[in-house]
C-alpha positions as CSV (number, residue, x, y, z in Angstrom):
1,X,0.0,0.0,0.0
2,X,2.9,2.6,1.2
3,X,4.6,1.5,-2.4
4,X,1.1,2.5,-4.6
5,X,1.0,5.8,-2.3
6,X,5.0,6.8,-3.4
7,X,4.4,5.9,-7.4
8,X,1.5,8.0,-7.2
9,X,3.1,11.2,-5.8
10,X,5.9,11.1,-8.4
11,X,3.8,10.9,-10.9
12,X,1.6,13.8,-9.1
13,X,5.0,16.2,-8.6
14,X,6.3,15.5,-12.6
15,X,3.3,16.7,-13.6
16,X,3.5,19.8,-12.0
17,X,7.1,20.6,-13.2
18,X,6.3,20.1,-16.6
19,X,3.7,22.3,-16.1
20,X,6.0,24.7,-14.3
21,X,8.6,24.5,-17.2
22,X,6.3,25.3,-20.1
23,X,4.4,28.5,-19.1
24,X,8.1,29.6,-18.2
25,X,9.2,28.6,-21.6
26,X,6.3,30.8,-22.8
27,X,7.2,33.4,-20.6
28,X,10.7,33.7,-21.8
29,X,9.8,33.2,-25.6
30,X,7.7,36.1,-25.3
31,X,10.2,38.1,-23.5
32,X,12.7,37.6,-26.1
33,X,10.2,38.3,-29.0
34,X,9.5,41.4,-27.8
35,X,13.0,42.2,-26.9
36,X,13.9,41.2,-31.1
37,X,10.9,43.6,-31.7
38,X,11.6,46.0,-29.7
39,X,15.3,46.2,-31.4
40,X,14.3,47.5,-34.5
41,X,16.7,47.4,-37.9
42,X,20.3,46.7,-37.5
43,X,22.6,49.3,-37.3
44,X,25.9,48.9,-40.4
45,X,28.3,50.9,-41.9
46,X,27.9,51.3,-45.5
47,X,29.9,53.1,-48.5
48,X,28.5,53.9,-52.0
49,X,30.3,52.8,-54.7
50,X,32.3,55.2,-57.0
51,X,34.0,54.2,-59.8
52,X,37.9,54.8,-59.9
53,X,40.8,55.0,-61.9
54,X,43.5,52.5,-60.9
55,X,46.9,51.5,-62.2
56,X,47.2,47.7,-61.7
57,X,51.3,46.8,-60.5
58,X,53.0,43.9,-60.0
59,X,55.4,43.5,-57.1
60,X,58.4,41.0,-58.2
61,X,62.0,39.9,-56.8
62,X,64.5,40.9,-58.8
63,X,68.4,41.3,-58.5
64,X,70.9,44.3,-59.1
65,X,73.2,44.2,-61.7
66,X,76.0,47.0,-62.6
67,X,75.1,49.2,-65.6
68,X,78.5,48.1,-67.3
69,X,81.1,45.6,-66.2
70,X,84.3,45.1,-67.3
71,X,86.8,42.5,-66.7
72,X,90.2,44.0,-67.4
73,X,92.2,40.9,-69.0
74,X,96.1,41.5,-70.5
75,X,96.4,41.4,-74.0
76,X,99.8,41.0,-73.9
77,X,102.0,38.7,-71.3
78,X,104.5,40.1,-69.1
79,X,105.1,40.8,-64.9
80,X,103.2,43.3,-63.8
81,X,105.5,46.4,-62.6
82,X,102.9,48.6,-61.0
83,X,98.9,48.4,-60.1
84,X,97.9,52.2,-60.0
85,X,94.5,51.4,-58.4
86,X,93.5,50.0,-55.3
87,X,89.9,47.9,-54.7
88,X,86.8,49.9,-53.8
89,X,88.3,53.2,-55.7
90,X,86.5,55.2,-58.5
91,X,88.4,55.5,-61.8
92,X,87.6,57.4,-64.5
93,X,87.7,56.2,-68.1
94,X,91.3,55.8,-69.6
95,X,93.2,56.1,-66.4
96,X,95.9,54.1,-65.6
97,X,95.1,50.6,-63.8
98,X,98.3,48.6,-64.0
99,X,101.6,48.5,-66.1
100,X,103.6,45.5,-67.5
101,X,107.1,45.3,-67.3
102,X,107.9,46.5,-70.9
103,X,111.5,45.2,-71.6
104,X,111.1,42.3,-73.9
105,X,108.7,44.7,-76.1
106,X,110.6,47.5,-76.1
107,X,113.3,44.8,-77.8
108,X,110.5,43.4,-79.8
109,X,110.0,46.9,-81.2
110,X,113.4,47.3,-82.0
111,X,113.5,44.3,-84.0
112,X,111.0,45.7,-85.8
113,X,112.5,48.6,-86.8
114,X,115.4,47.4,-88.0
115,X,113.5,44.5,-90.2
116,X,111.3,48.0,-91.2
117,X,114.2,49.9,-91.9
118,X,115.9,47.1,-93.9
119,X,112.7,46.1,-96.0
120,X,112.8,50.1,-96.7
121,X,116.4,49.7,-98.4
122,X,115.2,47.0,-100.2
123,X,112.4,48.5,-101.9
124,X,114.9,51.6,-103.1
125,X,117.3,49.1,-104.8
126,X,114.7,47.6,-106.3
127,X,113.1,50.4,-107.5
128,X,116.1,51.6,-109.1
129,X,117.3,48.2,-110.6
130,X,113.3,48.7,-112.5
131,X,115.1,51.7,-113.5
132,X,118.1,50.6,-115.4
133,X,116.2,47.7,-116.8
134,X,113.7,50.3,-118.0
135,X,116.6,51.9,-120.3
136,X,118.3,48.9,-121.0
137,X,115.0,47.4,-122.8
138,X,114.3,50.7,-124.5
139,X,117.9,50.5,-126.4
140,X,117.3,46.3,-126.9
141,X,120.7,45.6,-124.8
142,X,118.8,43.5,-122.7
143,X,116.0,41.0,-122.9
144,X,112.2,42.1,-121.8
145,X,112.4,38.7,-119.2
146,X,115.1,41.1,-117.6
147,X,113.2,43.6,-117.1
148,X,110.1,41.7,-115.7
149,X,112.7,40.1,-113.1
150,X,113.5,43.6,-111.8
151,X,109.4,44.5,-111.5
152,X,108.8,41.4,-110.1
153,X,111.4,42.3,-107.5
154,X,110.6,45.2,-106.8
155,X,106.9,44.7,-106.2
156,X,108.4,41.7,-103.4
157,X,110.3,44.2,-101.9
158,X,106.9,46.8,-101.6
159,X,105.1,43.7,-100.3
160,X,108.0,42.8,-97.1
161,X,107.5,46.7,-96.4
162,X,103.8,46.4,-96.1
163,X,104.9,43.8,-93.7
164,X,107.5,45.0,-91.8
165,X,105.0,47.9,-91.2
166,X,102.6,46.1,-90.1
167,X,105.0,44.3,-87.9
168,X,106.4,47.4,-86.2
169,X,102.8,48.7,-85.8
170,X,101.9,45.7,-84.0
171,X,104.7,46.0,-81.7
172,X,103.7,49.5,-80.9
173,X,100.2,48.4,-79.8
174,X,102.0,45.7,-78.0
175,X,104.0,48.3,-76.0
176,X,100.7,50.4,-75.7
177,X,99.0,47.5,-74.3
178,X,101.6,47.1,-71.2
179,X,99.8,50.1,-70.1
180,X,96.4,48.8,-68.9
181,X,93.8,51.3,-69.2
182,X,90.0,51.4,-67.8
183,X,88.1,52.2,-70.8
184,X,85.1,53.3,-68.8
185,X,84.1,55.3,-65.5
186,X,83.0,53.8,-62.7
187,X,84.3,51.3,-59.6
188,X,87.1,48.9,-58.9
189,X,85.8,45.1,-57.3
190,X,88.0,43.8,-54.6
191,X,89.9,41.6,-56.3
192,X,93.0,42.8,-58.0
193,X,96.2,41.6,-59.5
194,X,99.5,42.5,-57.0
195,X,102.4,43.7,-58.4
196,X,105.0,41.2,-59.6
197,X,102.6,38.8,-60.5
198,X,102.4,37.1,-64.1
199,X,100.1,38.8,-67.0
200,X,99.3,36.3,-69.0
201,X,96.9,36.6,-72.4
202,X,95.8,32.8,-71.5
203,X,94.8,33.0,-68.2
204,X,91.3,33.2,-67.0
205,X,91.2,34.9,-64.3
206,X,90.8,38.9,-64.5
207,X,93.1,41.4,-63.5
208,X,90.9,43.7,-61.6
209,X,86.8,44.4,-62.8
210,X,85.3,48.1,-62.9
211,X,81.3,48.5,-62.6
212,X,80.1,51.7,-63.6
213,X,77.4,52.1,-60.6
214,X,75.9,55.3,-61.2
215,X,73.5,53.9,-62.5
216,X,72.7,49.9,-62.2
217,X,70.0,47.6,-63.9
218,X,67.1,45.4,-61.9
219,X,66.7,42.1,-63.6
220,X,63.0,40.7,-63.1
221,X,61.3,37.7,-63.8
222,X,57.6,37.3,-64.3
223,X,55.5,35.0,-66.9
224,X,55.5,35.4,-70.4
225,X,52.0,35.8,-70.2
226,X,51.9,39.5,-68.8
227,X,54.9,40.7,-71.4
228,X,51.8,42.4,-73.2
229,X,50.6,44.4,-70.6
230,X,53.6,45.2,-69.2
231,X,54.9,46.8,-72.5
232,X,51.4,48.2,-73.1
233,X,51.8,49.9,-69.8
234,X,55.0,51.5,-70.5
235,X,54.2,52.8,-74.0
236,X,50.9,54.4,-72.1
237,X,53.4,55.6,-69.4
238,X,51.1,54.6,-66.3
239,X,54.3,55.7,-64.4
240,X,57.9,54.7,-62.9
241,X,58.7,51.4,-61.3
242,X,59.5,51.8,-58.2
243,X,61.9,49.8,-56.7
244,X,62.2,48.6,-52.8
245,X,65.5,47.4,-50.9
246,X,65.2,44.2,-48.9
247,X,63.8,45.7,-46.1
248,X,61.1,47.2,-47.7
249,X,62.2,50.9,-48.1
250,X,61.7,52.6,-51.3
251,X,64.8,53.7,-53.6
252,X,65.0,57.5,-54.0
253,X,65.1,57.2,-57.7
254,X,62.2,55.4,-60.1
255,X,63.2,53.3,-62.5
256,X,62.4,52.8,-66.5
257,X,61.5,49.6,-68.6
258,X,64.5,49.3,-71.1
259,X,64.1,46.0,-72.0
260,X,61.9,42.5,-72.4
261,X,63.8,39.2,-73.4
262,X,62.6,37.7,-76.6
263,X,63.6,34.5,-74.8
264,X,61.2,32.5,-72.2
265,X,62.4,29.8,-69.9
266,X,61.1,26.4,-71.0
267,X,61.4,25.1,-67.3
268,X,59.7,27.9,-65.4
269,X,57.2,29.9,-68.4
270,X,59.1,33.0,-67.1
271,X,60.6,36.0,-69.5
272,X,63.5,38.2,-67.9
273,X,62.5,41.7,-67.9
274,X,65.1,44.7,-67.1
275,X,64.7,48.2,-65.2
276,X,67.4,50.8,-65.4
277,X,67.7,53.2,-62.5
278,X,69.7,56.2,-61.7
279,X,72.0,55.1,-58.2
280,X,73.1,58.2,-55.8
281,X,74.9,57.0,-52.9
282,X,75.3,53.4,-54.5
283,X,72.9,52.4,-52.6
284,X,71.9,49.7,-55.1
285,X,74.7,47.3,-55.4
286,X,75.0,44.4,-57.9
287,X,73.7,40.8,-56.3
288,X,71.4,42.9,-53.9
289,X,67.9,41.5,-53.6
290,X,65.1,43.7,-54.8
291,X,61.7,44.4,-55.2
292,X,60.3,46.3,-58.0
293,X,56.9,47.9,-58.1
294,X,55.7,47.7,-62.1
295,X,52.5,48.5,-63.3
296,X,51.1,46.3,-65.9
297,X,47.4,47.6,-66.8
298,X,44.9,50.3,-66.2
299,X,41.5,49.9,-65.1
300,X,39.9,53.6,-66.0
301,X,36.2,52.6,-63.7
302,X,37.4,50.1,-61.7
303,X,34.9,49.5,-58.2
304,X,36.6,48.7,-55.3
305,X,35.3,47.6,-51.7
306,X,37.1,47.0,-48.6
307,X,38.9,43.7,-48.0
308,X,36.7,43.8,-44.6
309,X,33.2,44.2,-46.4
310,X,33.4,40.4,-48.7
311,X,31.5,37.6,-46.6
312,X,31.6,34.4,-48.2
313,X,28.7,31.4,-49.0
314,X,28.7,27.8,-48.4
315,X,30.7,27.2,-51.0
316,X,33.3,29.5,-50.0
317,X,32.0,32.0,-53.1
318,X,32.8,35.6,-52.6
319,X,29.4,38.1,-51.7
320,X,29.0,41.5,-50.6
321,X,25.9,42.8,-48.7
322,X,23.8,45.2,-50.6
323,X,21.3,47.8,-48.9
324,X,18.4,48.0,-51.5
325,X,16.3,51.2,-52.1
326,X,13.5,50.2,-49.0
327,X,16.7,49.8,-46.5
328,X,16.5,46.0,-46.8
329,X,19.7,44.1,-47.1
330,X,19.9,41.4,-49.8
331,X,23.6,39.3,-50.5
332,X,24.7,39.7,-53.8
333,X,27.1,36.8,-55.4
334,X,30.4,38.8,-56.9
335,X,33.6,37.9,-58.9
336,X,36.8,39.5,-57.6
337,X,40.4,40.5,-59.3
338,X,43.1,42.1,-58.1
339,X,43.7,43.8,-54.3
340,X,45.0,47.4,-54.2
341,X,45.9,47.6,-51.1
342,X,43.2,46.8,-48.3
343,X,40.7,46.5,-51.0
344,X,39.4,44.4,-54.2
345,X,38.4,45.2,-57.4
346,X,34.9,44.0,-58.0
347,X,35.0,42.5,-62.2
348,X,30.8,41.7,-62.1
349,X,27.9,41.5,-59.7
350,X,28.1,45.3,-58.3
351,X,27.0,48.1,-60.4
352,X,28.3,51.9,-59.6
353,X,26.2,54.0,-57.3
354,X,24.9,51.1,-54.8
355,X,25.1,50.9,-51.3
356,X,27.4,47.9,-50.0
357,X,27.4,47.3,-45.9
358,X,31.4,47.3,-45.3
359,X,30.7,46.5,-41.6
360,X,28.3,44.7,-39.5
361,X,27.5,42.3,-42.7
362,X,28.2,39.1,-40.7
363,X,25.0,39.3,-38.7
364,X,22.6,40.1,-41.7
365,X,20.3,38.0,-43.8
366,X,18.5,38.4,-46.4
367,X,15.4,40.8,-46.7
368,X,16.6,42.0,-42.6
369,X,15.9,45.9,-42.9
370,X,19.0,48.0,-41.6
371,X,20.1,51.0,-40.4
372,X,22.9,52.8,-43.0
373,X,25.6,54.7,-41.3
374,X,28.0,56.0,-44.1
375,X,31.9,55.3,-43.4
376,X,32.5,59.0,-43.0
377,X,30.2,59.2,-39.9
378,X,31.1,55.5,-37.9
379,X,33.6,56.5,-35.1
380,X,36.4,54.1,-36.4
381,X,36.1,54.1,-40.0
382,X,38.3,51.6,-42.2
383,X,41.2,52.7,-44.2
384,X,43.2,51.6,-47.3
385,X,47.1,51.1,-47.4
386,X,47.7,51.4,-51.1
C-alpha cells in the first residue's frame, strides 16, 4: 500500500514541473520576442560605390646588376711592374690601372724597326734596278724577261715593307697595351692583381673588374603571359617602377623599362624583364635582392570595396551585402580581381552608385531591414594602405 502511495506522488509532482517549465518557456519566448521587436533594424556601416581609376602593379623579386662591367684581362704577357689602383676606388675612363714590365717589347719593337728599316732599303734598290732595266730594254741591250725580273722584285720588296710595317705597328700596340687602361668610369671590385705577379693573355682569371654604378639595372622575372601588358603599360606611361630594398624601403630614384627578353624559360614559363635606375649614394649594389613595383594595366572605372566588407557562402564563393532602395539588405554573389591595397576590385555583380554594408554584414540575412551609417560618420572608419 505505502509503495502505490509513493508511485502516485511522483507521478503527481512530474506533472507539475512540466507544467511549471512550459508557461516559463512561454514566458521567456515572449520576452525575447519582444525584446527582437523592440530592437528594430540593425545598425551597419555602408559606403557607396564610386568608380575609380587604378593602375594595376606587380610587385616581383628581382636582383641588381651594374650598368656596365668590365673585366680587365692583359692582351699582352709580361710581370706586372705597377697596379695604379687599389679595390673599392672610382676610376675614370682611360686612367691608368696597372703596367707591364715592358723590356722584352721594347726589344720586340726594335727588332722591328730594323727588319722596317731594312725592308725600306730594299724597296729603293729595287726600284732603281726597275730603272736601269727600263733603259736597258728601251735601247734592246737586254732582254724584256730582264726587265720583268726587276718589276717582279721590286713589287716583293713593296710587299715585305707592307709587312715590316705592319710588324712594327703591332709591336707599338704591344708596347701600348703594357699600359692597362679602364676604358670606362666607374668602380674597382675587390679583387685585384699584386704587383710582380704574371700577366698572362691565357689565363682566366681577370686582372681587376670596374662596374660603372651610377647607374645599375634590376633584372626581373615574371610570366610570359603578362609581357603584353607590361609593354602596353610602358608605352601608355602609367608611371615609374619603383623599386624597394630588402627591407622594404623605397629607392629614391624610379626606374624605366629598357628591355623585355625575346627569350622564355622552357622550365619555369618566365621571361627576364630589365629596369634601369639612376644610383646616388650606390645604394643599389650588384647581387642585392630587390623588389620592383611595375604596373602592368589600367582599369579607368574600376569598383573597389574594402577587404573587410566580402563575406563568403557555403561554397566559400565571394558576396557582398547590398542595402536596397527600402533599407532592406539582400547578398549579392560577386567575382573578384586584383587587391590594391586593403581592398578588391569587384569585375561583375556590383553596379556603380549602390550601397554595399562594409561593416556589420556578418550578422545580416536576407530581406533583414537595416540602419545605413556612411563610413565618413562610424567612429572608427576603415582605411586603405595602397
Amino acid at each position: 500500500m505505502s509503495h502505490r502511495i509513493l508511485i502516485i506522488a511522483v507521478l503527481v509532482c512530474v506533472s507539475i514541473l512540466s507544467v511549471l517549465l512550459i508557461f516559463r518557456g512561454g514566458a521567456v519566448s515572449g520576452s525575447e520576442g519582444a525584446s527582437s521587436d523592440a530592437q528594430g533594424p540593425t545598425q551597419v556601416t555602408t559606403a557607396t560605390l564610386a568608380p575609380e581609376r587604378v593602375v594595376l602593379i606587380d610587385e616581383l623579386p628581382g636582383r641588381v646588376a651594374a650598368y656596365r662591367r668590365v673585366e680587365m684581362r692583359p692582351q699582352v704577357g709580361g710581370i706586372i711592374k705597377k697596379r695604379f689602383a687599389e679595390g673599392g676606388t672610382q676610376v675614370e675612363a682611360g686612367e691608368i690601372l696597372f703596367e707591364i714590365d715592358p723590356a722584352l717589347l721594347l726589344a720586340d719593337l726594335e727588332t722591328a724597326r730594323a727588319g722596317l728599316t731594312r725592308a725600306e732599303g730594299a724597296v729603293e734598290h729595287a726600284r732603281r734596278g726597275l730603272e736601269r732595266a727600263e733603259a736597258l730594254v728601251a735601247s734592246n741591250a737586254t732582254s724584256r724577261k730582264n726587265y720583268e725580273d726587276a718589276r717582279n722584285e721590286l713589287a716583293t720588296a713593296q710587299a715585305n715593307l707592307a709587312e715590316a710595317r705592319a710588324v712594327f705597328r703591332r709591336r707599338q700596340l704591344d708596347l701600348d697595351f703594357a699600359t692597362i687602361r679602364s676604358p670606362i668610369k666607374g668602380y674597382v671590385g675587390r679583387a685585384l692583381a699584386d704587383e710582380g705577379a704574371l700577366a698572362s693573355t691565357s689565363s682566366q682569371t681577370e686582372l681587376a673588374v670596374v662596374q660603372e654604378l651610377d647607374r645599375v639595372y634590376v633584372d626581373l622575372r615574371l610570366p610570359a603571359a603578362k609581357l603584353d601588358g607590361l609593354q602596353s603599360a610602358a608605352e601608355q606611361g602609367l608611371g615609374p617602377v619603383e623599386i624597394l630594398d630588402a627591407e622594404g624601403k623605397p629607392h629614391p630614384r624610379p626606374g624605366t623599362l629598357v628591355l623585355s627578353d625575346v627569350t622564355v624559360d622552357t622550365g619555369t614559363g618566365n621571361a627576364t624583364v630589365r629596369i634601369e635606375v639612376e644610383n646616388p649614394g650606390l645604394r643599389l649594389l650588384p647581387g642585392m635582392y630587390v623588389r620592383a613595383r611595375i604596373p602592368r594595366g589600367l582599369l579607368p572605372d574600376a569598383l573597389l570595396v574594402p577587404e573587410d566588407a566580402v563575406v563568403r557562402n557555403g561554397a566559400g564563393g565571394a558576396q557582398i551585402v547590398v542595402v536596397a532602395g527600402d533599407g532592406r539588405a539582400e547578398r549579392r554573389d560577386v567575382v573578384l580581381g586584383d587587391a590594391i591595397g586593403r581592398r578588391l576590385v569587384v569585375t561583375s555583380g556590383l553596379k556603380a552608385g549602390e550601397v554595399i554594408v562594409i561593416r556589420g554584414q556578418d550578422r545580416l540575412q536576407d530581406g533583414m531591414t537595416v540602419t545605413p551609417v556612411t563610413a565618413s560618420q562610424d567612429a572608427a572608419p576603415a582605411t586603405d594602405k595602397l
